[in-house]
Chimera marker file (.cmm) of the C-alpha trace (Angstrom):
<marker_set name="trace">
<marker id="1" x="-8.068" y="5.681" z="14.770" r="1" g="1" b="0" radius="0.5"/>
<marker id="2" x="-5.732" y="4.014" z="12.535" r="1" g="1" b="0" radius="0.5"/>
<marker id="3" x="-3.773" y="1.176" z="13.720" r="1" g="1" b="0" radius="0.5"/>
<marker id="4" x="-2.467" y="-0.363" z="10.531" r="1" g="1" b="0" radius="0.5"/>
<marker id="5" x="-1.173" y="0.569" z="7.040" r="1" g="1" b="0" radius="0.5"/>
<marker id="6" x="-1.013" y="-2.053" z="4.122" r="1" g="1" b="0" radius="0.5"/>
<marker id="7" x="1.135" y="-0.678" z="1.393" r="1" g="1" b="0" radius="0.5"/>
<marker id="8" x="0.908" y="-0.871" z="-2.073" r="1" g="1" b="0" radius="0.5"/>
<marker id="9" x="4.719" y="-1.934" z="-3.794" r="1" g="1" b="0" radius="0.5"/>
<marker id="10" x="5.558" y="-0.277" z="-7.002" r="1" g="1" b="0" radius="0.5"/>
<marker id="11" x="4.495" y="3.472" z="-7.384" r="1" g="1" b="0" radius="0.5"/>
<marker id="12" x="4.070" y="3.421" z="-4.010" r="1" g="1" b="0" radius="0.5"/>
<marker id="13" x="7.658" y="2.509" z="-1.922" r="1" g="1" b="0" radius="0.5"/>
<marker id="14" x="9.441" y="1.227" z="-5.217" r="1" g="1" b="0" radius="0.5"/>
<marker id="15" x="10.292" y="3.251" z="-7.852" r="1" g="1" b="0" radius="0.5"/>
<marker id="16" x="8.460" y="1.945" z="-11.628" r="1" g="1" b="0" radius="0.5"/>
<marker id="17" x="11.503" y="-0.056" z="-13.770" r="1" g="1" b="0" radius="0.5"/>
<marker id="18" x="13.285" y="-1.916" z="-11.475" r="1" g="1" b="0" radius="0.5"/>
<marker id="19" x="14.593" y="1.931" z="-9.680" r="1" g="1" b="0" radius="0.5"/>
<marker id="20" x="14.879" y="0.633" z="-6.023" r="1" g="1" b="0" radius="0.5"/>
<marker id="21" x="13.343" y="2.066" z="-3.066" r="1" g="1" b="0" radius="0.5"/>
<marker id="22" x="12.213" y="5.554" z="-3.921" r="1" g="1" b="0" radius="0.5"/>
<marker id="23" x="14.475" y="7.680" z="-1.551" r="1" g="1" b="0" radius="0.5"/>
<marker id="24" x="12.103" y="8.296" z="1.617" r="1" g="1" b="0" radius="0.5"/>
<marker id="25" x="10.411" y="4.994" z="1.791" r="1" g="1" b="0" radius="0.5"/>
<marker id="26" x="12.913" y="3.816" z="4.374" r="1" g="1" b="0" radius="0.5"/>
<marker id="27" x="12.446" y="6.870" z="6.326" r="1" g="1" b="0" radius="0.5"/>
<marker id="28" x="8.771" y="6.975" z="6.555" r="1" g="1" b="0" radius="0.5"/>
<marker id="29" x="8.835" y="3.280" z="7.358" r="1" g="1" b="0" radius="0.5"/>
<marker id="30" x="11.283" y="4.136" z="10.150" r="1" g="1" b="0" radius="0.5"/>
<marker id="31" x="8.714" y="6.678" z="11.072" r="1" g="1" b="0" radius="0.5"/>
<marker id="32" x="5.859" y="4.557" z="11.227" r="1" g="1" b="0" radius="0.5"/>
<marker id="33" x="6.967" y="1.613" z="12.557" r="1" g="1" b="0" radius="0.5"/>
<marker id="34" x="5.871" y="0.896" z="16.444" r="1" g="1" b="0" radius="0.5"/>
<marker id="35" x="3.304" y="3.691" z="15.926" r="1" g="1" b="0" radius="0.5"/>
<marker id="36" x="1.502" y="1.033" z="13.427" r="1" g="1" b="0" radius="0.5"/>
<marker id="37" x="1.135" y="-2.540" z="12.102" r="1" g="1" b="0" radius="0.5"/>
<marker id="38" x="2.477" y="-2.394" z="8.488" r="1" g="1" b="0" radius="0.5"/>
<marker id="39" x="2.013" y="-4.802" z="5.917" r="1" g="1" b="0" radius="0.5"/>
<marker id="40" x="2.824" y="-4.941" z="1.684" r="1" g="1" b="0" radius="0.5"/>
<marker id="41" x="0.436" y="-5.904" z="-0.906" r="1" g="1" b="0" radius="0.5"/>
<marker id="42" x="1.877" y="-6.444" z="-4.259" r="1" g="1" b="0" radius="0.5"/>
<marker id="43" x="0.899" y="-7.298" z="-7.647" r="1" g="1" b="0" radius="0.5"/>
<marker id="44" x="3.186" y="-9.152" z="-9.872" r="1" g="1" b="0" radius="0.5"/>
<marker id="45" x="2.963" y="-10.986" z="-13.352" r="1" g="1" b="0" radius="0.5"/>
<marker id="46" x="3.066" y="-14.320" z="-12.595" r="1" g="1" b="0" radius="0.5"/>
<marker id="47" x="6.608" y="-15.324" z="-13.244" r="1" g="1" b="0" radius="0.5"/>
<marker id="48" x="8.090" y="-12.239" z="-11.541" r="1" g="1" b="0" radius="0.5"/>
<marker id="49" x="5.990" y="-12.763" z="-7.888" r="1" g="1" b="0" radius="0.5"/>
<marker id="50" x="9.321" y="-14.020" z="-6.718" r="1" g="1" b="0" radius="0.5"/>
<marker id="51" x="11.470" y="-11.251" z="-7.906" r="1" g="1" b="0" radius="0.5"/>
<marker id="52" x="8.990" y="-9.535" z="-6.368" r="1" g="1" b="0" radius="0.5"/>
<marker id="53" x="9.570" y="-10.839" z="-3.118" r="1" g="1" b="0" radius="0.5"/>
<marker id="54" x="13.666" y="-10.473" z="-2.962" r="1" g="1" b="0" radius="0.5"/>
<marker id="55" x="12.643" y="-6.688" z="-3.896" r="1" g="1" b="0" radius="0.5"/>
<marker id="56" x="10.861" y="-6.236" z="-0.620" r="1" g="1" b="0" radius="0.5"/>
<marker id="57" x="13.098" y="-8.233" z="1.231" r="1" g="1" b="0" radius="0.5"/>
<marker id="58" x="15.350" y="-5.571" z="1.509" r="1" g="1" b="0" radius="0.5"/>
<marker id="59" x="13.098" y="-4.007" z="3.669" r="1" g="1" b="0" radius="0.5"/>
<marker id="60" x="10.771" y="-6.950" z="4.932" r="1" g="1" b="0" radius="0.5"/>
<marker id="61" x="11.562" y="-6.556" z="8.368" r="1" g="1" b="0" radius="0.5"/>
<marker id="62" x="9.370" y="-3.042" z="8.750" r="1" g="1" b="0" radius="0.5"/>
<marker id="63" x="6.309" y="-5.735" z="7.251" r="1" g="1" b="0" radius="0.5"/>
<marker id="64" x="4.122" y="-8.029" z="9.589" r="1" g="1" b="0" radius="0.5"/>
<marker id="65" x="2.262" y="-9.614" z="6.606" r="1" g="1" b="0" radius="0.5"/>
<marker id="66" x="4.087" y="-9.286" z="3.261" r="1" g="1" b="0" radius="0.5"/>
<marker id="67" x="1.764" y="-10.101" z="0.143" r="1" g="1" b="0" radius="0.5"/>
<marker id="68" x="3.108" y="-10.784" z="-3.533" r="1" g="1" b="0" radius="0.5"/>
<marker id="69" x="0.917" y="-12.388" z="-5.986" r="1" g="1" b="0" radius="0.5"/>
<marker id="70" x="-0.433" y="-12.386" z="-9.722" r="1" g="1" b="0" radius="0.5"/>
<marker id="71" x="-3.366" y="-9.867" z="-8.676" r="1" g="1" b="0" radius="0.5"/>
<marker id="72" x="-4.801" y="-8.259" z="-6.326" r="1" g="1" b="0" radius="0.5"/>
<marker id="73" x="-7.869" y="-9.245" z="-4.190" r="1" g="1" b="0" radius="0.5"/>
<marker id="74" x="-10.540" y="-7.792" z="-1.184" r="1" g="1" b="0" radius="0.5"/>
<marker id="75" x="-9.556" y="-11.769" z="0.410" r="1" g="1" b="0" radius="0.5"/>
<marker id="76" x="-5.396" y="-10.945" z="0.989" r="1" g="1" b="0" radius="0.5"/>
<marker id="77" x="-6.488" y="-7.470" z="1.732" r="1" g="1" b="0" radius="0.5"/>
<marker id="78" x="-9.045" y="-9.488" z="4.311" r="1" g="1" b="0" radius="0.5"/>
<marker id="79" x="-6.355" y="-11.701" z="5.029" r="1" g="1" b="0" radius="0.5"/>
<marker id="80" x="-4.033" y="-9.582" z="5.778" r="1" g="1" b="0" radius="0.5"/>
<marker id="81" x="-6.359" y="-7.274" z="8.470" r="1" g="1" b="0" radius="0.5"/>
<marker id="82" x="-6.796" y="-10.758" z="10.484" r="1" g="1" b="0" radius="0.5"/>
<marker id="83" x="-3.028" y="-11.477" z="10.393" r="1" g="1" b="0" radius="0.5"/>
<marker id="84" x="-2.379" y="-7.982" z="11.598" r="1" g="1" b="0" radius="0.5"/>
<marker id="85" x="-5.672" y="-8.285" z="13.850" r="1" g="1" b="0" radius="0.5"/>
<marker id="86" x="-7.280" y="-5.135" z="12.913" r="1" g="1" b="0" radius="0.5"/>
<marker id="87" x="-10.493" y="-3.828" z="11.542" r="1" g="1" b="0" radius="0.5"/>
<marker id="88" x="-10.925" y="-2.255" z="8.050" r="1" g="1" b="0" radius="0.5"/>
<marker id="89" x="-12.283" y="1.075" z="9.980" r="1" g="1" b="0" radius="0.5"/>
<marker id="90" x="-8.396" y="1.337" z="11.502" r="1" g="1" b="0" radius="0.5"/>
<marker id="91" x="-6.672" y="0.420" z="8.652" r="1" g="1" b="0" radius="0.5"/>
<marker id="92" x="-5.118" y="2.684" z="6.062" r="1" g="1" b="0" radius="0.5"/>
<marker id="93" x="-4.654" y="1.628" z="2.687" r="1" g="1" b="0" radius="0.5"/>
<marker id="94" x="-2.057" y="3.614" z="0.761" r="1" g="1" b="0" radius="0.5"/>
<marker id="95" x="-1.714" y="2.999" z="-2.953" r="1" g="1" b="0" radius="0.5"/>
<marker id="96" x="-0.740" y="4.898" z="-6.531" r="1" g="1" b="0" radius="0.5"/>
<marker id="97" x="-3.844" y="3.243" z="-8.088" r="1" g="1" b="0" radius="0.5"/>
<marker id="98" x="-6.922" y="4.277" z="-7.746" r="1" g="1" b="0" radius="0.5"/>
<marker id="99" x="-8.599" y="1.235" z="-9.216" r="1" g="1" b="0" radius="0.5"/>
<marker id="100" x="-6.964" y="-1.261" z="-7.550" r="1" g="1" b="0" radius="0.5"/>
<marker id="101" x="-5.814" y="-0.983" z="-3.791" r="1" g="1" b="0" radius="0.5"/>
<marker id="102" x="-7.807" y="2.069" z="-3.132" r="1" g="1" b="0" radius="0.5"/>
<marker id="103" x="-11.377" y="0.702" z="-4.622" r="1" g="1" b="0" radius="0.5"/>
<marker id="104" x="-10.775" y="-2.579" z="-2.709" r="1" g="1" b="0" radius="0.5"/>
<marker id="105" x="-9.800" y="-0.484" z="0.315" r="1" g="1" b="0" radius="0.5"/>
<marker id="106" x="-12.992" y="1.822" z="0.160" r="1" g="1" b="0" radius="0.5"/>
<marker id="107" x="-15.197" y="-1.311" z="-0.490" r="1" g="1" b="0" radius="0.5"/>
<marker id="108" x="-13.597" y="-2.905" z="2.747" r="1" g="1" b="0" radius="0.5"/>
<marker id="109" x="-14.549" y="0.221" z="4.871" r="1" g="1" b="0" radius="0.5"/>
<marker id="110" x="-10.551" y="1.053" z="5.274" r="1" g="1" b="0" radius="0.5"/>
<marker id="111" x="-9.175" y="4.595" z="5.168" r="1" g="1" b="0" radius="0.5"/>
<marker id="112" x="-7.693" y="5.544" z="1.888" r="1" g="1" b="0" radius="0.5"/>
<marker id="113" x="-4.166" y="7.226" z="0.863" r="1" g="1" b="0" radius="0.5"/>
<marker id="114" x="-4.048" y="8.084" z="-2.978" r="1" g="1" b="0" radius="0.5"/>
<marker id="115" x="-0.577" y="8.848" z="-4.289" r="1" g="1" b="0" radius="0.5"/>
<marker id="116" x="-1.699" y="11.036" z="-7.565" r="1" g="1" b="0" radius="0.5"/>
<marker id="117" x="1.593" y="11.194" z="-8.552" r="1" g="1" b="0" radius="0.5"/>
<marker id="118" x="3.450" y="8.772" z="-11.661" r="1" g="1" b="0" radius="0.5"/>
<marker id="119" x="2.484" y="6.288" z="-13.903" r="1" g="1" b="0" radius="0.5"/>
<marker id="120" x="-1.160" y="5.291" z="-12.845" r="1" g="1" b="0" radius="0.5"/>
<marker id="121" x="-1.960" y="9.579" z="-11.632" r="1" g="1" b="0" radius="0.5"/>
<marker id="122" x="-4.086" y="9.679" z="-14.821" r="1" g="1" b="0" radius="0.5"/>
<marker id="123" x="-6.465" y="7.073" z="-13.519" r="1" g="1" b="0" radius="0.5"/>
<marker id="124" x="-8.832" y="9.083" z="-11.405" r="1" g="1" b="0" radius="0.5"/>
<marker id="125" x="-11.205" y="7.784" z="-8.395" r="1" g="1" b="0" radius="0.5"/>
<marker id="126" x="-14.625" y="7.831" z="-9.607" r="1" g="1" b="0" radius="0.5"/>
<marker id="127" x="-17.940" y="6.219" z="-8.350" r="1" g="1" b="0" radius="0.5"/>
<marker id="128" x="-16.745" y="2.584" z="-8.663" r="1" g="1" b="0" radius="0.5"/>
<marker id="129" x="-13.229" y="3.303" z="-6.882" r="1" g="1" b="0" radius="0.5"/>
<marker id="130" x="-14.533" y="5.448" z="-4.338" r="1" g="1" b="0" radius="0.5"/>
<marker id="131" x="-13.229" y="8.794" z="-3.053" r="1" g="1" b="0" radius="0.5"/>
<marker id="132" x="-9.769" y="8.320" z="-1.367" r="1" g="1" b="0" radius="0.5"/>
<marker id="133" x="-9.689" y="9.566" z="2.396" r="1" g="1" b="0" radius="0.5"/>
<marker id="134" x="-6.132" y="11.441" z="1.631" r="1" g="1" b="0" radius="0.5"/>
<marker id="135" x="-4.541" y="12.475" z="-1.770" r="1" g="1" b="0" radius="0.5"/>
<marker id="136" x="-0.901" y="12.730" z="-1.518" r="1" g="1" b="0" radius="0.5"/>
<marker id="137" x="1.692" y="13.105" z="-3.782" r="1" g="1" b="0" radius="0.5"/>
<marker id="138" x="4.035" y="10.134" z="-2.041" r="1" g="1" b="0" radius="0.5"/>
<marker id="139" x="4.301" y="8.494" z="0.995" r="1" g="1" b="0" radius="0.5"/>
<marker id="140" x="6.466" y="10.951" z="2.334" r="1" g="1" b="0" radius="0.5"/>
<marker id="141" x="3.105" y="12.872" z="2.643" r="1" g="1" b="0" radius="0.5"/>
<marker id="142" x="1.461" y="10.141" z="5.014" r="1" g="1" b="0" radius="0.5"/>
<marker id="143" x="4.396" y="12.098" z="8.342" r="1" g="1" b="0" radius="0.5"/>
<marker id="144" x="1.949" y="15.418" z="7.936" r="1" g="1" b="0" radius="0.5"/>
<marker id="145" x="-1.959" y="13.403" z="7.890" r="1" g="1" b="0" radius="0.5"/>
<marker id="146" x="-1.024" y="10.971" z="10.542" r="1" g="1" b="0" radius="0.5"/>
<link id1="1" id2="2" r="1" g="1" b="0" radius="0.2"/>
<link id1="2" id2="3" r="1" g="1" b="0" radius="0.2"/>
<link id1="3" id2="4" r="1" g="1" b="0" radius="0.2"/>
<link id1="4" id2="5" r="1" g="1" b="0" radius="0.2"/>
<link id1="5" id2="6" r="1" g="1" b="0" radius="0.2"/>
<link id1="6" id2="7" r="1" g="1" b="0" radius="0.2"/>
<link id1="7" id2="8" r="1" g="1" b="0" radius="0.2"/>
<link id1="8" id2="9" r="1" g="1" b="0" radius="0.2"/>
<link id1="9" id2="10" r="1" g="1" b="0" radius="0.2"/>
<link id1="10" id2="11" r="1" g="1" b="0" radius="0.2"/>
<link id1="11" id2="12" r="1" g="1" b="0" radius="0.2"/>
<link id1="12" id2="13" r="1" g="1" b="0" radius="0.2"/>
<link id1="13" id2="14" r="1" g="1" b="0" radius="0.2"/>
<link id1="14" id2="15" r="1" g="1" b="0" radius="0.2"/>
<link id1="15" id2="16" r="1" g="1" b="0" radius="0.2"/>
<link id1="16" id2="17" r="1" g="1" b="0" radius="0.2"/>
<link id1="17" id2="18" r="1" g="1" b="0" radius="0.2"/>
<link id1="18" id2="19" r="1" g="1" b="0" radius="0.2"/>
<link id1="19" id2="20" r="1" g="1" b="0" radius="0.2"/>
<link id1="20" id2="21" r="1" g="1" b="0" radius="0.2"/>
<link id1="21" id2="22" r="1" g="1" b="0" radius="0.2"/>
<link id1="22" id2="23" r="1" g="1" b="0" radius="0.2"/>
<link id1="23" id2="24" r="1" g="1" b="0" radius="0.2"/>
<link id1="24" id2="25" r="1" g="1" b="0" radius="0.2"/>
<link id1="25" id2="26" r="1" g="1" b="0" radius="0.2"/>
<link id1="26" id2="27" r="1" g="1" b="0" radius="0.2"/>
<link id1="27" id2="28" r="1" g="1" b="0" radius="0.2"/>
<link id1="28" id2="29" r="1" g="1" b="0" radius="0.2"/>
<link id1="29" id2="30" r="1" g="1" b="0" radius="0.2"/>
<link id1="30" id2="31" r="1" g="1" b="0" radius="0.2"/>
<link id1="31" id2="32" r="1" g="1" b="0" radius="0.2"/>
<link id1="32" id2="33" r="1" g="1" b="0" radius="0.2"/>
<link id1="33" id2="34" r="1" g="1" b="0" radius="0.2"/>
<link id1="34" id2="35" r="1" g="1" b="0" radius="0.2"/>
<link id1="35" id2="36" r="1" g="1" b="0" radius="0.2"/>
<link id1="36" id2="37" r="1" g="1" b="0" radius="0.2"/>
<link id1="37" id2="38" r="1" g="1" b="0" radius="0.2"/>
<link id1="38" id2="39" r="1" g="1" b="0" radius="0.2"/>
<link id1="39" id2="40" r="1" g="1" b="0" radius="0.2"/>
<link id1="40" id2="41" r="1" g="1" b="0" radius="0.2"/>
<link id1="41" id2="42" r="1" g="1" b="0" radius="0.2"/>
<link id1="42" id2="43" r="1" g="1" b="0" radius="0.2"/>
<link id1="43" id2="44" r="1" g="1" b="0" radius="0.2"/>
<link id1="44" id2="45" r="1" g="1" b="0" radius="0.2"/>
<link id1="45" id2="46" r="1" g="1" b="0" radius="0.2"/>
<link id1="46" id2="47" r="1" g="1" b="0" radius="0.2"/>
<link id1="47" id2="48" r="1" g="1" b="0" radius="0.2"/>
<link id1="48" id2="49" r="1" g="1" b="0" radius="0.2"/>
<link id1="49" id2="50" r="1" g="1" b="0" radius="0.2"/>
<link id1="50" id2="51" r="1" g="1" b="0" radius="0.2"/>
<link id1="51" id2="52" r="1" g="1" b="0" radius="0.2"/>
<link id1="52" id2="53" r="1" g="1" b="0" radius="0.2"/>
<link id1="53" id2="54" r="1" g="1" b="0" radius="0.2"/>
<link id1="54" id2="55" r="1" g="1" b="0" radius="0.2"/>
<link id1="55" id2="56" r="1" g="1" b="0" radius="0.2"/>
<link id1="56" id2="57" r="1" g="1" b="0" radius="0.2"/>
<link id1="57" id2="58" r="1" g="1" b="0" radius="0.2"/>
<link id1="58" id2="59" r="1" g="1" b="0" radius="0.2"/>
<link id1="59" id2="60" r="1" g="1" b="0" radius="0.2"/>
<link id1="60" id2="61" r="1" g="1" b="0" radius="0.2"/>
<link id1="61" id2="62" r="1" g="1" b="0" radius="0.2"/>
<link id1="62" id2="63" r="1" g="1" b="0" radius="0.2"/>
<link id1="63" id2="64" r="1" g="1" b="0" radius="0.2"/>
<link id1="64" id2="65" r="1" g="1" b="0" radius="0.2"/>
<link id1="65" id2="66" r="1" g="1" b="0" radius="0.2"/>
<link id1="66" id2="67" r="1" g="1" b="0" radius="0.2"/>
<link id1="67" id2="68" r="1" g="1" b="0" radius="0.2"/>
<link id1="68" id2="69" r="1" g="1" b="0" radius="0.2"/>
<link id1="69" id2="70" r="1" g="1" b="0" radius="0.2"/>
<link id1="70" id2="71" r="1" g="1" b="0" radius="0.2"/>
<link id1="71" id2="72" r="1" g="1" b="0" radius="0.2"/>
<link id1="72" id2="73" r="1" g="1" b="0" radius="0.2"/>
<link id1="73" id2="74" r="1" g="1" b="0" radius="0.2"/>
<link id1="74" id2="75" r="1" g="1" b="0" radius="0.2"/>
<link id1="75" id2="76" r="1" g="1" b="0" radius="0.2"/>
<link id1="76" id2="77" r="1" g="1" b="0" radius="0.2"/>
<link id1="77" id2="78" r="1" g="1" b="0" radius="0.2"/>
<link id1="78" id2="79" r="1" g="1" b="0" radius="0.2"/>
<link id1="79" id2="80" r="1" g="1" b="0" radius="0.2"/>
<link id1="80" id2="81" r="1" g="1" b="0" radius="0.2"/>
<link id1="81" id2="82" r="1" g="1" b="0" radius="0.2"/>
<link id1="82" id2="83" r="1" g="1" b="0" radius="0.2"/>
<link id1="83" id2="84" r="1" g="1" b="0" radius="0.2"/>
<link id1="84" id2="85" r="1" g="1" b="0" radius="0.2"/>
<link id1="85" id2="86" r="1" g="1" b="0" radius="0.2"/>
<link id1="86" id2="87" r="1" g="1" b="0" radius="0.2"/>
<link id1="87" id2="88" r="1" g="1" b="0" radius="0.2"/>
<link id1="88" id2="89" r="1" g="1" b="0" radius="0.2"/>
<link id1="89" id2="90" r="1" g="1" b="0" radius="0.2"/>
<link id1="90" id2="91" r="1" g="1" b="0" radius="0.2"/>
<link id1="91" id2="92" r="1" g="1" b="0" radius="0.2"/>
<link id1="92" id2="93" r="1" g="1" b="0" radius="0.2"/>
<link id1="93" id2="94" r="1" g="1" b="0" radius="0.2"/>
<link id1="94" id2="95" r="1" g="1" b="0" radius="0.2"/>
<link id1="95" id2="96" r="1" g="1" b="0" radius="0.2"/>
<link id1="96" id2="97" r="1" g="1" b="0" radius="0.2"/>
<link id1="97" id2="98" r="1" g="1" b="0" radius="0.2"/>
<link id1="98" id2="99" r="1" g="1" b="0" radius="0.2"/>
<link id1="99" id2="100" r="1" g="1" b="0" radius="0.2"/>
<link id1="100" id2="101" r="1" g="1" b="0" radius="0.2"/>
<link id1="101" id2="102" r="1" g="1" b="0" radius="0.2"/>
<link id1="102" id2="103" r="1" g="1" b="0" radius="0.2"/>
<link id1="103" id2="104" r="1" g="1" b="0" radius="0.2"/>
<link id1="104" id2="105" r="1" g="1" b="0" radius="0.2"/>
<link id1="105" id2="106" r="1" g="1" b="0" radius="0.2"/>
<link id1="106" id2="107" r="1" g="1" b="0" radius="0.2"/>
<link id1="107" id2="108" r="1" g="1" b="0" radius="0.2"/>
<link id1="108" id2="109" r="1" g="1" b="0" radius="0.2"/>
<link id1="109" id2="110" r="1" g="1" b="0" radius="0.2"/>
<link id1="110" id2="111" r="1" g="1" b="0" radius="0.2"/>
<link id1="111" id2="112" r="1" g="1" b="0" radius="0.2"/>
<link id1="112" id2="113" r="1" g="1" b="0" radius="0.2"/>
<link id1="113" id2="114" r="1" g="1" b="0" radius="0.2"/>
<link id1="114" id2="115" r="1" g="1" b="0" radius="0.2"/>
<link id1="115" id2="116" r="1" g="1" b="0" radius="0.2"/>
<link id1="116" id2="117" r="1" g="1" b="0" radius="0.2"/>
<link id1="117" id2="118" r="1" g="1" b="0" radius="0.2"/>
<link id1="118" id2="119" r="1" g="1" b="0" radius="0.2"/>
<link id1="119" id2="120" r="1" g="1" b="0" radius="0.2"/>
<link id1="120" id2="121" r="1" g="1" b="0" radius="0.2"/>
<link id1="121" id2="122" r="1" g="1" b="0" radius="0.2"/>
<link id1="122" id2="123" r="1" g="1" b="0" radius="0.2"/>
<link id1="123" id2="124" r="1" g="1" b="0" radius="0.2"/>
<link id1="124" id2="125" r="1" g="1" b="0" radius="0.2"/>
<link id1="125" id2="126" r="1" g="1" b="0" radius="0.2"/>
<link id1="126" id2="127" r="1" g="1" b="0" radius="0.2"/>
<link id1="127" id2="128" r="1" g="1" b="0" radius="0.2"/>
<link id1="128" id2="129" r="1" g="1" b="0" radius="0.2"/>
<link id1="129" id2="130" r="1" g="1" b="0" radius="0.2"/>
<link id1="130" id2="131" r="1" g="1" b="0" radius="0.2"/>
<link id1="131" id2="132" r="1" g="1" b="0" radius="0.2"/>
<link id1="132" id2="133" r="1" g="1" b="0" radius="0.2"/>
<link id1="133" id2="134" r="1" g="1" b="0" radius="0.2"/>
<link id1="134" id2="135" r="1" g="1" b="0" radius="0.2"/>
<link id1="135" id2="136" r="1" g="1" b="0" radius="0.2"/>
<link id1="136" id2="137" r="1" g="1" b="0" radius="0.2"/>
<link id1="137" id2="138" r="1" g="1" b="0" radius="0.2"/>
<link id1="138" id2="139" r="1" g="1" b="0" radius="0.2"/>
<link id1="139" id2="140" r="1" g="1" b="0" radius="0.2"/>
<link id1="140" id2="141" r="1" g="1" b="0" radius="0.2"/>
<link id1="141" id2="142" r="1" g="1" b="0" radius="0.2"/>
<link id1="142" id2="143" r="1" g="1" b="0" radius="0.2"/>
<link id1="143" id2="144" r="1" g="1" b="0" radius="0.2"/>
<link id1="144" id2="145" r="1" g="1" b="0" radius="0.2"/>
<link id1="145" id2="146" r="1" g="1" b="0" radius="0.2"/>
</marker_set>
């Protein structure tokens, strides 16, 4: 049973070039929250980790554990699980890339949400990523599989 969700940033609940919020994040956040701990693991080049951050704050209060840094590692994803007190096999790890967030989640043991949809869609899970749990075209998709 899932009882957590980290969240990938861009691709994922912010649109690529600076966009904003794509226009359902809010709303499946909304959704989610109470039903699930939610947390936010970003990447970002190393002098934009704080832009980063005001980005997400305009939505940081969904977030238990909010993660911006210059890359992306199994520790914060580790991290993050004890913060939020929950085990990789109830955790869902939703992402737009397959060979970051989703191989780090499948090497954890987490459950897997693959947006194949934008700018990273081209790079496909293979045997060193791992098979996603879910393909989904956005997050919006996460209100039917949960």
């Amino acid at each position: 049973m899932i009882k957590a969700i980290i969240f990938d940033w861009v691709g994922t609940l912010y649109q690529f070039g600076g966009k904003g919020l794509f226009p359902y994040s809010e709303k499946v956040l909304k959704e989610l929250e109470g039903k699930y701990k939610l947390a936010v693991i970003s990447k970002a080049v190393s002098d934009n980790v704080e832009n980063r951050l005001k980005q997400i704050n305009e939505i940081k209060d969904y977030f238990e554990v909010i993660v911006a840094d210059i890359d992306k590692t199994q520790t914060q994803y580790i991290e993050c699980m004890k913060k939020l007190k929950v085990h990789p096999k109830n955790t869902l790890v939703v992402d737009d890339r397959a060979d970051r967030g989703i191989e780090i989640g499948n090497k954890l043991g987490c459950k897997t949400a693959w947006i194949k949809n934008g700018e990273y869609s081209n790079i496909i899970p293979n045997e060193k990523t791992g098979k996603p749990t879910y393909v989904i075209n956005s997050v919006e998709d996460l209100l039917k599989i949960l």
